[in-house]
C-alpha positions in Angstrom: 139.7 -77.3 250.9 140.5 -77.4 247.0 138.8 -74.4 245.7 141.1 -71.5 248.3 143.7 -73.0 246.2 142.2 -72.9 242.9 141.2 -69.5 243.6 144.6 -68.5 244.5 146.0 -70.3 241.5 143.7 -68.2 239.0 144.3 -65.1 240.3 148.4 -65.4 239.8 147.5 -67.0 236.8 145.7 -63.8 235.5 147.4 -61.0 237.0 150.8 -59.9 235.5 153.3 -58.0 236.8 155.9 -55.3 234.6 158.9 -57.2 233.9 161.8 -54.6 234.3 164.2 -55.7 232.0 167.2 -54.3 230.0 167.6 -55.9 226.8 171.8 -54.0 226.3 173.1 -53.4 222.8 174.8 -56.3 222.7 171.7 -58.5 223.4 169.5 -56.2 221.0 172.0 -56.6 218.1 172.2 -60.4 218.2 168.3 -60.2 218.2 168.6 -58.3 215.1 171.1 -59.8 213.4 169.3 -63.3 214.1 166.1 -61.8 212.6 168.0 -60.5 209.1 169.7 -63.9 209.1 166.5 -65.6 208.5 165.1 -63.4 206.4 168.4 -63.2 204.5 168.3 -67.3 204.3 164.6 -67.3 203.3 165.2 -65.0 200.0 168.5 -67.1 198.9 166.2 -70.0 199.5 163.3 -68.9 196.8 166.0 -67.7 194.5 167.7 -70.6 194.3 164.3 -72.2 193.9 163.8 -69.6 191.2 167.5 -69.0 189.2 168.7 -72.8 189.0 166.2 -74.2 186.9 166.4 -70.6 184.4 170.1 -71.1 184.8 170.0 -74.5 183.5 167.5 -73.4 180.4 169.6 -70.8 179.3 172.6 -73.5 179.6 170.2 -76.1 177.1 169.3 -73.7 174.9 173.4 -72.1 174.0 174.3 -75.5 173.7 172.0 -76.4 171.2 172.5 -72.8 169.3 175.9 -74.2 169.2 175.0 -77.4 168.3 172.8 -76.1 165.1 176.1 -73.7 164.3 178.6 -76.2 164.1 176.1 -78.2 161.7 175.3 -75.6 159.7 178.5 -74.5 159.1 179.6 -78.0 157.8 179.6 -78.4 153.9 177.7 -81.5 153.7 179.8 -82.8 149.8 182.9 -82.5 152.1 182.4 -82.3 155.3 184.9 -79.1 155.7 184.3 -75.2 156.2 
């Protein structure tokens, strides 16, 4: 009694059918959009991941160029210019 079913089940299971659907401008360009958004968010992702930390080397390293010119341009007897 079980198996005309199971039979029946495999074969709509198996077969397919052509979906006739219209995917309009509107629809398409939402779909495309969508796909460049993600894209777009995965590339700011790695170069945040990427500039920061460069960005905050550069930053260290002027500040301590700085640093070393103020020092040297102190006169050491007098403490002026």
């Amino acid at each position: 009694m079980i198996k005309p079913y199971l039979c029946l089940a495999l074969v709509m299971l198996t077969t397919s059918s052509p979906a006739f659907a219209y995917i309009g401008p509107g629809m398409g360009g939402g779909v495309i959009a969508a796909i460049i958004g993600v894209i777009g968010a995965i590339f700011l992702a790695l170069f945040g991941i990427v500039y920061y930390p460069i960005k905050r080397a550069l930053k260290k390293r002027k500040s301590k160029k700085r640093a070393k010119e103020r020092t040297d341009g102190v006169d050491e007897d007098t403490g002026r210019d």
